[in-house]
N, C-alpha and C positions, 0 to 999 in steps of 0.2 A: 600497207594500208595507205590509200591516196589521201591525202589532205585534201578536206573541201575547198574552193575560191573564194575569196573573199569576194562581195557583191557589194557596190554601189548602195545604197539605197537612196534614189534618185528624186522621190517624193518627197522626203526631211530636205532633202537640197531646193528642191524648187518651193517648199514651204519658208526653208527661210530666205529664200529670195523675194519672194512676195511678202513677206514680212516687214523686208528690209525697205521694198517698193512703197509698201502703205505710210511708213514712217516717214518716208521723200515727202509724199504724195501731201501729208499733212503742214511741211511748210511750205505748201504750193508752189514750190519748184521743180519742174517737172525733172530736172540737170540731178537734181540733190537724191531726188527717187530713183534716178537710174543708177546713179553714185552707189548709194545703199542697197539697189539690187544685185549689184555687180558684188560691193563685197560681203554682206551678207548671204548671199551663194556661195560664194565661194570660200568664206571662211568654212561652211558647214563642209563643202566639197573637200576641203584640206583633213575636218573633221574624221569622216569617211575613208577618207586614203589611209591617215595614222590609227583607226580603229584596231584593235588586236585581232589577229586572225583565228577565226573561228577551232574551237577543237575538232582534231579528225574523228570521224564519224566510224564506229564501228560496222562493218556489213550486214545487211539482213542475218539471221542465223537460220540456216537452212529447216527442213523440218528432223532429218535423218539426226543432225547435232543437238536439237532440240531433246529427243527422245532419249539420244545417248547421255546427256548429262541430267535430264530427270530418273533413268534408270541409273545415276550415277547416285540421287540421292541430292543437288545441288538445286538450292531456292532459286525465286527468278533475282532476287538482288544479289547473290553466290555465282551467279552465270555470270552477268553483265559485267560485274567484278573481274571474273574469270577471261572472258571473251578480251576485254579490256587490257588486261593483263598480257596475254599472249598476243595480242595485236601487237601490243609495244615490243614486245623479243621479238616477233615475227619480223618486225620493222628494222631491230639491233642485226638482228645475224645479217639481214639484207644488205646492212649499210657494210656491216662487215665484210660479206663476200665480195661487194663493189670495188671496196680497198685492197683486198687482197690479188683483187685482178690487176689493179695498179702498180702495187708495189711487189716487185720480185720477191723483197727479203722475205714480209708478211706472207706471200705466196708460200714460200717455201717452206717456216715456220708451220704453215695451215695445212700440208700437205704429209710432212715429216711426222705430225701426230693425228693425222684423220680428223683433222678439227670440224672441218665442214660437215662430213658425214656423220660427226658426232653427235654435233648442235642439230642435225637436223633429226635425227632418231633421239635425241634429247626429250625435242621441242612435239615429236609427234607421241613418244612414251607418256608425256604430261598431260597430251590433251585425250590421250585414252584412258588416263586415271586422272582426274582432275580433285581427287578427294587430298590428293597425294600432291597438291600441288607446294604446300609448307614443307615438305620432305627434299624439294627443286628450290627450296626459295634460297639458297647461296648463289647457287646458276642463276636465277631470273633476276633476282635483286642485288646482287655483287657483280660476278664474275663477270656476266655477260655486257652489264654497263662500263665495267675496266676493264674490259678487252674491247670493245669498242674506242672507249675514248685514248685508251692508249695508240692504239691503233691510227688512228685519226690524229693524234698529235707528232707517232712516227713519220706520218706521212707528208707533214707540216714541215719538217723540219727536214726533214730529206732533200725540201725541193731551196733549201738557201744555198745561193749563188755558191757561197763564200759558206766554207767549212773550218772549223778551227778544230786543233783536240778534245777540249770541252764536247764540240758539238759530236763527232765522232764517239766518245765515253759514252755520253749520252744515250746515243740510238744503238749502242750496244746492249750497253742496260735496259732497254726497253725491249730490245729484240728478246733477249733473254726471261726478263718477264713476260711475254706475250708464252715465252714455250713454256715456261712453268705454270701458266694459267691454263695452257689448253690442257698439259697435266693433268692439271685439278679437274679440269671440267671432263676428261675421259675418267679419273676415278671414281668421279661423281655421277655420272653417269652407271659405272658397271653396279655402284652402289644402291643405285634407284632401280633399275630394272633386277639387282638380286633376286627380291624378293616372287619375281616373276619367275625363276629359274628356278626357286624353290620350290614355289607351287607346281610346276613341271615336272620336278624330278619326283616329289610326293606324289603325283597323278601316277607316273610310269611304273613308280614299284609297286603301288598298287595294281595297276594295268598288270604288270607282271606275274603279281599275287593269285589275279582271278585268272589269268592264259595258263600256269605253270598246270594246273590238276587238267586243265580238259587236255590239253598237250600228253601226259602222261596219259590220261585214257586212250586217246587216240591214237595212241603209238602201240596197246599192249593187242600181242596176237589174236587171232580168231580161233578158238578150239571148236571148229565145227565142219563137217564137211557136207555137202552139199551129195546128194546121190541122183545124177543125171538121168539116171535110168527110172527110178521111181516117180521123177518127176516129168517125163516122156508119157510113162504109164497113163499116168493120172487124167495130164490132158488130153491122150489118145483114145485111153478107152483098151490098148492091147500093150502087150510085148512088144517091146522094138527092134525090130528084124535087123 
């Protein structure tokens, strides 16, 4: 998700420069009014700069996703919530895959347990059940924010000059935590989409249920025989020579 730019707002600046002008202006020295335009602008302009940067804006939600989460059964403050939510993991895994191209160790780590292809069948199992989303909330509200920040503090530390034992212990322990998280996050996973494997295998025996009788009709012999000659007759009109 792109973060908005922060914008100038250019008209409070030139209002409080003119503000600052009028106040010159009033002890008729022209010197004192440009004085106070100058910094009266530009205090506001400083204003401006250190302003907080706007929240990221979630995307339009298309109309096909629309439809999917009101046949989900999800209000429109349960969406935006929703929407909101998965933008921010969407954001996590992204930052995470960046590091991982980075750093070898994390690479390999992310590879040795399918981490990536986890999170990403994680992340799209969620938004296809979103009622189900409290059943993921270890993954979206734990794991994935301490696998990111650990991640991100491995990589911090990777890059000092100067290495001591401490520091070495350290990125060991971390490395090690990062594999027991992705762990977690694969068992957690096979645990969230079970419930989908069950409904599957209940469809098939059923499936089974209604194929197994017509399969046995269909298999059982024909006692009938068919008389060629009779049926020559019939359309002919004579005996068939």
């Amino acid at each position: 998700m792109k973060k908005p730019e922060k914008r100038i707002r250019w008209l409070r600046v030139g209002l409080w420069a003119a503000g600052g002008a009028v106040l010159g202006l009033l002890t008729g020295r022209v010197w004192i009014a440009a004085f106070l335009l100058v910094v009266f602008g530009g205090a506001r302009l400083i204003g401006e700069l250190s302003r907080p940067e706007p929240e990221p804006e979630t995307p339009p939600i298309s109309p096909d996703m629309a439809a999917h989460y009101s046949e989900a059964g999800l209000s429109e403050n349960e969406i935006n919530l929703f929407r909101d939510t998965m933008d921010q993991a969407a954001d996590q895994i992204h930052d995470f895959e960046a590091i991982a191209d980075r750093v070898p160790k994390i690479k390999a780590i992310a590879l040795n347990a399918d981490l990536l292809d986890i999170m990403h069948a994680y992340f799209k199992a969620i938004v296809q059940t979103p009622k189900k989303l409290g059943a993921a909330g270890h993954f979206i509200y734990e794991q994935l924010p301490n696998l990111l920040r650990i991640a991100q503090k491995y990589e911090t530390i990777s890059h000092h000059e100067v290495k001591t034992q401490d520091t070495y212990d350290v990125l060991t322990t971390a490395a090690n935590t990062l594999a027991d998280l992705a762990a977690t996050i694969k068992d957690g996973y096979a645990e969230f989409v079970e419930s989908d494997i069950d409904d599957l295998e209940a469809d098939l025996n059923l499936a089974k249920q209604q194929i197994k009788p017509r399969l046995t009709e269909s298999t059982q012999p024909l006692n009938r025989q068919v008389n060629l000659n009779a049926t020559i007759k019939e359309e002919t009109g004579h005996e068939h020579e």
